[in-house]
PDB file of the backbone (N, CA, C, O) and the ligand in Angstrom, with CONECT records:
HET     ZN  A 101       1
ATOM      1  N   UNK A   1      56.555 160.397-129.805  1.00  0.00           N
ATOM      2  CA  UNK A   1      56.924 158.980-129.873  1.00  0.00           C
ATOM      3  C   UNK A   1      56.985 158.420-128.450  1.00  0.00           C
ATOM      4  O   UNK A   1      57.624 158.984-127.562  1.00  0.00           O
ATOM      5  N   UNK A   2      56.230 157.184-128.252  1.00  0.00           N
ATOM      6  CA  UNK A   2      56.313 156.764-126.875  1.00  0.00           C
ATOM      7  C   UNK A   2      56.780 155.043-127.161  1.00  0.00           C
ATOM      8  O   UNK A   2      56.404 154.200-127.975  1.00  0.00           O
ATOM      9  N   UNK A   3      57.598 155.044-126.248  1.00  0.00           N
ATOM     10  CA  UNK A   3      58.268 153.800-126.298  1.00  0.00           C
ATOM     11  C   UNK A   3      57.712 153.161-124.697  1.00  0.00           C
ATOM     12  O   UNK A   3      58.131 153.806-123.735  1.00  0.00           O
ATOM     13  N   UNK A   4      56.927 152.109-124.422  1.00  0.00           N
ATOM     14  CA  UNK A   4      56.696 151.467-123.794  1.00  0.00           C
ATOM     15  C   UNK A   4      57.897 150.518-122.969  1.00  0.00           C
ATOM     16  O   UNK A   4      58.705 150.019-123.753  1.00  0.00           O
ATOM     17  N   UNK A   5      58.063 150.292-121.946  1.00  0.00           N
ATOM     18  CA  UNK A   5      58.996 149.671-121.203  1.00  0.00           C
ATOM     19  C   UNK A   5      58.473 148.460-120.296  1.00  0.00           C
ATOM     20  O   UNK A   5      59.205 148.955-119.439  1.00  0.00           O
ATOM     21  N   UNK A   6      58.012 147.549-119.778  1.00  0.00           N
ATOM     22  CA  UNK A   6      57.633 146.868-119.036  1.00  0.00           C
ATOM     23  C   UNK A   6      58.178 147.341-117.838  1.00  0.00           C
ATOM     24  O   UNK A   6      59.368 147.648-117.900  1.00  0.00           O
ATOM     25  N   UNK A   7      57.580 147.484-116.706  1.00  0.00           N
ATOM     26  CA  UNK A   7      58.030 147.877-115.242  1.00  0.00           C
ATOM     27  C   UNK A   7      59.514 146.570-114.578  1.00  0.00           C
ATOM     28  O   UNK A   7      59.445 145.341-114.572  1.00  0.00           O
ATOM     29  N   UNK A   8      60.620 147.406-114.136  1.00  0.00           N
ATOM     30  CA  UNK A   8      61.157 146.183-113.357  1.00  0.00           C
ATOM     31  C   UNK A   8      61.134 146.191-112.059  1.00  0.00           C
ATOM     32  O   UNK A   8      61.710 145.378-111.336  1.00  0.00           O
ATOM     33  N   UNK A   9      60.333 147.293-111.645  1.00  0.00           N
ATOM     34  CA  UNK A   9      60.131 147.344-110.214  1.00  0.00           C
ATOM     35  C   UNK A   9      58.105 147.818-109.737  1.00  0.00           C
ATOM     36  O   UNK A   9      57.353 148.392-110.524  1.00  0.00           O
ATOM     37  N   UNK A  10      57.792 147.454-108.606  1.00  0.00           N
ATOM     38  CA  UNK A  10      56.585 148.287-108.130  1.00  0.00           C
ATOM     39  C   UNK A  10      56.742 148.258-106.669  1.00  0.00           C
ATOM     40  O   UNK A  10      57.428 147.634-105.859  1.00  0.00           O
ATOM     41  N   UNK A  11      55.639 149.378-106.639  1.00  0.00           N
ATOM     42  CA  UNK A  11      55.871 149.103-105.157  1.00  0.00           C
ATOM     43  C   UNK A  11      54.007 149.620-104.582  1.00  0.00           C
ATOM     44  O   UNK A  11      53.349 150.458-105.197  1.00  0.00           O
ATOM     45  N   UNK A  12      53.647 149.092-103.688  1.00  0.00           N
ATOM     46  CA  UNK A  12      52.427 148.905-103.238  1.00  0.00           C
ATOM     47  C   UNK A  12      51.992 150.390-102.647  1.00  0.00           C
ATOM     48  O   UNK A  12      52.423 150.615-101.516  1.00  0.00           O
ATOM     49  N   UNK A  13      51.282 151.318-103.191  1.00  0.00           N
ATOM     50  CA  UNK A  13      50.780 152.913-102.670  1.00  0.00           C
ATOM     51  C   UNK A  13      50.340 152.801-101.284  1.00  0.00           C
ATOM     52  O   UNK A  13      50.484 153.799-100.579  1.00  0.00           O
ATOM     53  N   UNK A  14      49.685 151.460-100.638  1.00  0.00           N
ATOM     54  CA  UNK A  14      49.009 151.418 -99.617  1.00  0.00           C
ATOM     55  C   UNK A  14      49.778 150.942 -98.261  1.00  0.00           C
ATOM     56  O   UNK A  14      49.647 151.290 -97.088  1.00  0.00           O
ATOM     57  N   UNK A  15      50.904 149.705 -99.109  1.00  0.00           N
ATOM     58  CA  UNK A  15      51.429 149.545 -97.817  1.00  0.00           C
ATOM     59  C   UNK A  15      53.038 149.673 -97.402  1.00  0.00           C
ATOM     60  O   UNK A  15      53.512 149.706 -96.267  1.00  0.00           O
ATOM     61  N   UNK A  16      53.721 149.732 -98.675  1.00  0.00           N
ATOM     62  CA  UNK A  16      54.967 150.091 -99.453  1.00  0.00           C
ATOM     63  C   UNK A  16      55.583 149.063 -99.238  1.00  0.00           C
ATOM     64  O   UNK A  16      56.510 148.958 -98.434  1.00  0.00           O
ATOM     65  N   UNK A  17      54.884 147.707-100.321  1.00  0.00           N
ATOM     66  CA  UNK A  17      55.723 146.625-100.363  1.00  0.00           C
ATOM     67  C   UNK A  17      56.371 147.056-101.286  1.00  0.00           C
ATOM     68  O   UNK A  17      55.787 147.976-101.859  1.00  0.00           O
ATOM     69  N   UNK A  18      57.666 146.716-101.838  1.00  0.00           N
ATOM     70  CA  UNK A  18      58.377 146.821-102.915  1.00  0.00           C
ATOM     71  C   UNK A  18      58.768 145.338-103.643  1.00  0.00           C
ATOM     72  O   UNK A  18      59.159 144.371-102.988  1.00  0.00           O
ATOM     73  N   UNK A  19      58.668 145.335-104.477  1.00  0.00           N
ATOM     74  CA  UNK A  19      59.179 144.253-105.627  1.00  0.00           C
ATOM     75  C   UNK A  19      59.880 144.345-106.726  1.00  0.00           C
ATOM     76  O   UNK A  19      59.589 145.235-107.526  1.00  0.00           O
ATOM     77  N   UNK A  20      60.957 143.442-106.998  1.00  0.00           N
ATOM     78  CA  UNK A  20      61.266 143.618-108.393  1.00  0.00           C
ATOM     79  C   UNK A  20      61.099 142.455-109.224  1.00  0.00           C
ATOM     80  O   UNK A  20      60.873 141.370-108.689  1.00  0.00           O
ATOM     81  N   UNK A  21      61.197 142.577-110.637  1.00  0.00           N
ATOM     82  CA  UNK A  21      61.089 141.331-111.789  1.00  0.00           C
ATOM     83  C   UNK A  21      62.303 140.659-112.006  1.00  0.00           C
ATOM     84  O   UNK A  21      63.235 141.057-112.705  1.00  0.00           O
ATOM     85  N   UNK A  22      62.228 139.501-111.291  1.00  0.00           N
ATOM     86  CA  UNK A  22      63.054 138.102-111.598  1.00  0.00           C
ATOM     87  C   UNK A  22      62.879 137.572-112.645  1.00  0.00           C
ATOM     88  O   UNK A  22      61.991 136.752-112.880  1.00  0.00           O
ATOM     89  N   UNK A  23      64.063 138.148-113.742  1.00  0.00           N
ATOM     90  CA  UNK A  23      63.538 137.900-115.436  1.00  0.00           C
ATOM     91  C   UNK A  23      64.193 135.524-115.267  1.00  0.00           C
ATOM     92  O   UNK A  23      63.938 134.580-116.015  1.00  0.00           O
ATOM     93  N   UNK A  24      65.145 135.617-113.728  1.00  0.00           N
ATOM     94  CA  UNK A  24      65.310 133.767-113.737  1.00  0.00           C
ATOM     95  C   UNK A  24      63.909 133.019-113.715  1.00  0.00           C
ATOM     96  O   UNK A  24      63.297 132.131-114.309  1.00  0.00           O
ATOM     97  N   UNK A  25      63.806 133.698-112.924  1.00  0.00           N
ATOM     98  CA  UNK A  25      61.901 132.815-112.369  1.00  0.00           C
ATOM     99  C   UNK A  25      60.613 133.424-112.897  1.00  0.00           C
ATOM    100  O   UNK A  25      59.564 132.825-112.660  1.00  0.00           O
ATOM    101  N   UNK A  26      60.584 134.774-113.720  1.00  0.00           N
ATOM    102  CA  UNK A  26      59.590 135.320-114.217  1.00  0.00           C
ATOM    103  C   UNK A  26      58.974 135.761-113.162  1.00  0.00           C
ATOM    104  O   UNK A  26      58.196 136.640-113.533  1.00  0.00           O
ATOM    105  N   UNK A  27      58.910 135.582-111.875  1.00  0.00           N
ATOM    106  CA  UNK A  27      57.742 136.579-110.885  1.00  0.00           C
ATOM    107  C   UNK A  27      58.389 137.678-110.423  1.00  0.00           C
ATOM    108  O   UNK A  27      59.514 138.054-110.752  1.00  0.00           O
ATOM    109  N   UNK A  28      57.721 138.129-109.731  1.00  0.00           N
ATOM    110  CA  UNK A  28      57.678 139.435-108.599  1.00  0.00           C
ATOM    111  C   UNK A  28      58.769 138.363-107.576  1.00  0.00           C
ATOM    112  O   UNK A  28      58.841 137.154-107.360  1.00  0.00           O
ATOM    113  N   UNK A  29      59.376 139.362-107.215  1.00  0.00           N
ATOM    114  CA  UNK A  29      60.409 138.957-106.145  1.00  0.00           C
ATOM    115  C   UNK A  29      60.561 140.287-104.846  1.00  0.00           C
ATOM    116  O   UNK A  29      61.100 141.389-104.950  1.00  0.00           O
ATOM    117  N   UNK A  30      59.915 139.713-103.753  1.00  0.00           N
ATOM    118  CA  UNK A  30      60.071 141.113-102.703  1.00  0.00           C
ATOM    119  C   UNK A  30      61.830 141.539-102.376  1.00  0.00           C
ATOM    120  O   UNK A  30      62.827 140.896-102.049  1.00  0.00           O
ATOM    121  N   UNK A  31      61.609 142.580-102.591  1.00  0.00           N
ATOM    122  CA  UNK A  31      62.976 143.480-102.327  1.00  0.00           C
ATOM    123  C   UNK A  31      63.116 143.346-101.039  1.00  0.00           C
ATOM    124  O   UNK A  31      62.254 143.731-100.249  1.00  0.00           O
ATOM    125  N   UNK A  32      64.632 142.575-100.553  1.00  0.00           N
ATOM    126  CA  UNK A  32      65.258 142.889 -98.731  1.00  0.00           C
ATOM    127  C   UNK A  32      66.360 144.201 -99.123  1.00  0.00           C
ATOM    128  O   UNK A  32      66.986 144.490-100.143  1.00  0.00           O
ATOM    129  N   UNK A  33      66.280 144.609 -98.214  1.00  0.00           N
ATOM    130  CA  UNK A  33      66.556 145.829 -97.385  1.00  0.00           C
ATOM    131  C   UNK A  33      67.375 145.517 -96.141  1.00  0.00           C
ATOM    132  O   UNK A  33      66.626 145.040 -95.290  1.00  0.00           O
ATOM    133  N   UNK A  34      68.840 145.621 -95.646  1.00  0.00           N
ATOM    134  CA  UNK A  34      69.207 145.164 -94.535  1.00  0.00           C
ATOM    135  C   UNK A  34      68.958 143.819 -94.147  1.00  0.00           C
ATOM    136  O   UNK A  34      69.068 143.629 -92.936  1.00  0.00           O
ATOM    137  N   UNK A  35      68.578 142.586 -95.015  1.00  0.00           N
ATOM    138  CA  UNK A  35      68.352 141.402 -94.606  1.00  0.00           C
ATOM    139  C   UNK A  35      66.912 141.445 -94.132  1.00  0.00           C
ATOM    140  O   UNK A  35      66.606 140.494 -93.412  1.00  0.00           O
ATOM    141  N   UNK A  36      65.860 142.428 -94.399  1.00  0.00           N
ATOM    142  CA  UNK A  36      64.793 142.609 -93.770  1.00  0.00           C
ATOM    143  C   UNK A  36      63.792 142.916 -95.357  1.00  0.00           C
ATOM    144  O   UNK A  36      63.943 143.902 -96.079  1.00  0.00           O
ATOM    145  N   UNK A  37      62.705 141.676 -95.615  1.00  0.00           N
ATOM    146  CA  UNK A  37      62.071 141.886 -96.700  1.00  0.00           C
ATOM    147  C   UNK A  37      60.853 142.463 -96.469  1.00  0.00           C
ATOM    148  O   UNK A  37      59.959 142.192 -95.667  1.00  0.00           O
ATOM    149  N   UNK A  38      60.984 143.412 -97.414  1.00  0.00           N
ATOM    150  CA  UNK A  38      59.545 144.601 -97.769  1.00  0.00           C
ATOM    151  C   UNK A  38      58.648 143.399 -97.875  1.00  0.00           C
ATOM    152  O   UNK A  38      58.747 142.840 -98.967  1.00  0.00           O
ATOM    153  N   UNK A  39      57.973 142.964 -97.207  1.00  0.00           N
ATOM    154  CA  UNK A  39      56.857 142.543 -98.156  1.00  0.00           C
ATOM    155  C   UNK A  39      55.618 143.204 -97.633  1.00  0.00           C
ATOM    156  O   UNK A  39      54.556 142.696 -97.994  1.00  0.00           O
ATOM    157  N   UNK A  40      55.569 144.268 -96.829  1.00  0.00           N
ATOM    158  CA  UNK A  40      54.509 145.169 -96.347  1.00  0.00           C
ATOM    159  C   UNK A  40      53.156 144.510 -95.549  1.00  0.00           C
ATOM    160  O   UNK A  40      53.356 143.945 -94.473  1.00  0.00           O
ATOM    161  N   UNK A  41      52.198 144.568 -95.929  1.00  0.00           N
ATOM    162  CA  UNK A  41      50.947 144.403 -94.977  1.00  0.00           C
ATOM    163  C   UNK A  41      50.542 143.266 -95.705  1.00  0.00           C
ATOM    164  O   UNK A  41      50.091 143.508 -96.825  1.00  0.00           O
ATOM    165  N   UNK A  42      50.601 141.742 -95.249  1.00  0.00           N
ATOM    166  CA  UNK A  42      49.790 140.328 -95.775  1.00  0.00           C
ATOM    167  C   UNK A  42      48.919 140.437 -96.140  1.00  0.00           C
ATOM    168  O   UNK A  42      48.766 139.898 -97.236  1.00  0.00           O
ATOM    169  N   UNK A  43      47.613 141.240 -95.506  1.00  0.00           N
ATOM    170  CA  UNK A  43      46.464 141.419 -95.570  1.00  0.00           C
ATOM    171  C   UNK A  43      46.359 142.261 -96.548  1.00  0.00           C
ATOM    172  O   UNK A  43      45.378 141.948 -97.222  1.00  0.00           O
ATOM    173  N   UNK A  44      47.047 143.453 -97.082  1.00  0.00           N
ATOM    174  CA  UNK A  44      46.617 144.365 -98.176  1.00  0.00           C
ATOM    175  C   UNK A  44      46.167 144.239 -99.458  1.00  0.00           C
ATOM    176  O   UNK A  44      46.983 143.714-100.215  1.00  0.00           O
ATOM    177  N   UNK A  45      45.385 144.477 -99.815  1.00  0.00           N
ATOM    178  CA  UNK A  45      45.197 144.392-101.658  1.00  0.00           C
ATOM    179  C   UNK A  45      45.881 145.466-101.703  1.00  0.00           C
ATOM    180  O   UNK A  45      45.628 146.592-101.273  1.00  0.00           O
ATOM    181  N   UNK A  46      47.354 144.779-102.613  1.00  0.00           N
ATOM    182  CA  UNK A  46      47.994 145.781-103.069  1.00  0.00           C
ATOM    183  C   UNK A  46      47.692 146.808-104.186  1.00  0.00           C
ATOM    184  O   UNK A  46      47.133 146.405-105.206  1.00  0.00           O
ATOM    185  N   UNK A  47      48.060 148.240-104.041  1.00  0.00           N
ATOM    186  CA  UNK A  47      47.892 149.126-104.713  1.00  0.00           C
ATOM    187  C   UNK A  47      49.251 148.983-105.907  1.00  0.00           C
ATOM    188  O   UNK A  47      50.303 149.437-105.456  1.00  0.00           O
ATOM    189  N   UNK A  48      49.328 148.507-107.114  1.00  0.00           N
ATOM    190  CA  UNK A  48      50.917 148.693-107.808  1.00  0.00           C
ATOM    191  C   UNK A  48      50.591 149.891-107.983  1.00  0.00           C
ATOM    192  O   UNK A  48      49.429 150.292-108.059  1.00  0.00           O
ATOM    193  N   UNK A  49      51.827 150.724-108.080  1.00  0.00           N
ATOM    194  CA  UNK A  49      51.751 152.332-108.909  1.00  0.00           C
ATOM    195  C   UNK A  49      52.513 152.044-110.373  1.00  0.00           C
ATOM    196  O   UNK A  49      53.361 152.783-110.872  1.00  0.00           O
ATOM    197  N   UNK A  50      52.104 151.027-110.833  1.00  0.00           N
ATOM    198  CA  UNK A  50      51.975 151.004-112.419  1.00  0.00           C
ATOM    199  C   UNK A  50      50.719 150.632-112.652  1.00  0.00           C
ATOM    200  O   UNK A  50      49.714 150.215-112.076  1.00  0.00           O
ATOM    201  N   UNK A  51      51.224 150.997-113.940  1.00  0.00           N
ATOM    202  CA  UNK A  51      49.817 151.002-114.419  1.00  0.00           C
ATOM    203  C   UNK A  51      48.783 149.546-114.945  1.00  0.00           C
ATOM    204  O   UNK A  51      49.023 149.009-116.027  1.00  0.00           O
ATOM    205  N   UNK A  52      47.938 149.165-114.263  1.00  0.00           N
ATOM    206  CA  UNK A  52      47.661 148.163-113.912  1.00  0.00           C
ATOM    207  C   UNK A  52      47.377 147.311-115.197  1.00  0.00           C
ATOM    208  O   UNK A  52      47.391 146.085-115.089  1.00  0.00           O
ATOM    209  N   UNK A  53      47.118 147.907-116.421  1.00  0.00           N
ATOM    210  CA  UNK A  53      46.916 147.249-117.405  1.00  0.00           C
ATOM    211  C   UNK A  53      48.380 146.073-118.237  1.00  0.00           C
ATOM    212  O   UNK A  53      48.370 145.489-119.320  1.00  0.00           O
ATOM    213  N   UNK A  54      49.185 146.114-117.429  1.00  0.00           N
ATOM    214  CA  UNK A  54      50.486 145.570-118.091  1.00  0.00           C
ATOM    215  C   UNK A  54      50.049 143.961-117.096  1.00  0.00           C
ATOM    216  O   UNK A  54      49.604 143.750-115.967  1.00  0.00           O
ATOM    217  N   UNK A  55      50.356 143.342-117.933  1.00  0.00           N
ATOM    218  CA  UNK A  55      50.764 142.177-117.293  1.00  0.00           C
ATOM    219  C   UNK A  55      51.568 140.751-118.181  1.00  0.00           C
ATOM    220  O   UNK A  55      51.113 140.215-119.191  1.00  0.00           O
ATOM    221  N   UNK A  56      52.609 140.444-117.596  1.00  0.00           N
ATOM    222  CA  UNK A  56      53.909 139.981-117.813  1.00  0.00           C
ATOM    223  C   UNK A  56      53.190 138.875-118.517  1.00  0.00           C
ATOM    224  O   UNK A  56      53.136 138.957-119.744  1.00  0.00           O
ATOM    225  N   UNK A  57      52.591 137.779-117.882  1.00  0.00           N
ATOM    226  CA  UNK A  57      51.845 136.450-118.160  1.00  0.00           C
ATOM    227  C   UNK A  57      51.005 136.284-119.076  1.00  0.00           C
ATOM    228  O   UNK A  57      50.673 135.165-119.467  1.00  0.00           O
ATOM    229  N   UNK A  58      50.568 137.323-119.519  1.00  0.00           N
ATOM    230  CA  UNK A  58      49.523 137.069-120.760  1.00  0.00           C
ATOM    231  C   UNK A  58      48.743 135.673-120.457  1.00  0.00           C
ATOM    232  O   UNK A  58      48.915 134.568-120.972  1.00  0.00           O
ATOM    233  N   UNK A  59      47.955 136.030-119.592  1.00  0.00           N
ATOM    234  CA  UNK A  59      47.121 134.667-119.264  1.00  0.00           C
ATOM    235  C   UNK A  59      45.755 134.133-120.321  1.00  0.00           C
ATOM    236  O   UNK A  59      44.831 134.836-120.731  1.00  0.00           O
ATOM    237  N   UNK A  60      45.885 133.360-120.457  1.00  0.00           N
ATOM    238  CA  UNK A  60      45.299 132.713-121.937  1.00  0.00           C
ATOM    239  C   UNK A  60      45.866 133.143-122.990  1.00  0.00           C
ATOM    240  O   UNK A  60      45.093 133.647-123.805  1.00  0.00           O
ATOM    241  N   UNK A  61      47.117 133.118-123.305  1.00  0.00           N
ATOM    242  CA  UNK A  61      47.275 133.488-124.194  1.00  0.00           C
ATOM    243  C   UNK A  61      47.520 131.842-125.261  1.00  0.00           C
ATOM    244  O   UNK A  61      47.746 131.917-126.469  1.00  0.00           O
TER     245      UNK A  61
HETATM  246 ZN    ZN A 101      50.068 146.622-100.198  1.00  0.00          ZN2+
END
């Protein structure tokens, strides 16, 4: 039996942005740390280490 969960966190394999799910605003929200926010490398196409087929927005739906 597998019970599916939606992710509330990811974090980027390539540059180790971290994020979590702001169920107020529905997006990705970068995780601070010491007043200092992960948001890792601007330039990166982030890697999520979930699994990429989930997505919150169901776009066209
Ligand atoms: Zn990245």
């Amino acid at each position: 039996m597998t019970t599916i969960v939606p992710p509330r966190e990811r974090e980027c394999e390539r540059c180790g942005r971290t994020d979590t799910w702001d169920d107020d605003s529905g997006t990705w929200t970068v995780v601070e740390e010491n007043g200092e926010r992960l948001t890792g490398d601007p330039y990166c196409l982030h890697e999520w280490d979930i699994n990429g087929a989930y997505n919150p927005l169901e776009e066209g739906a």
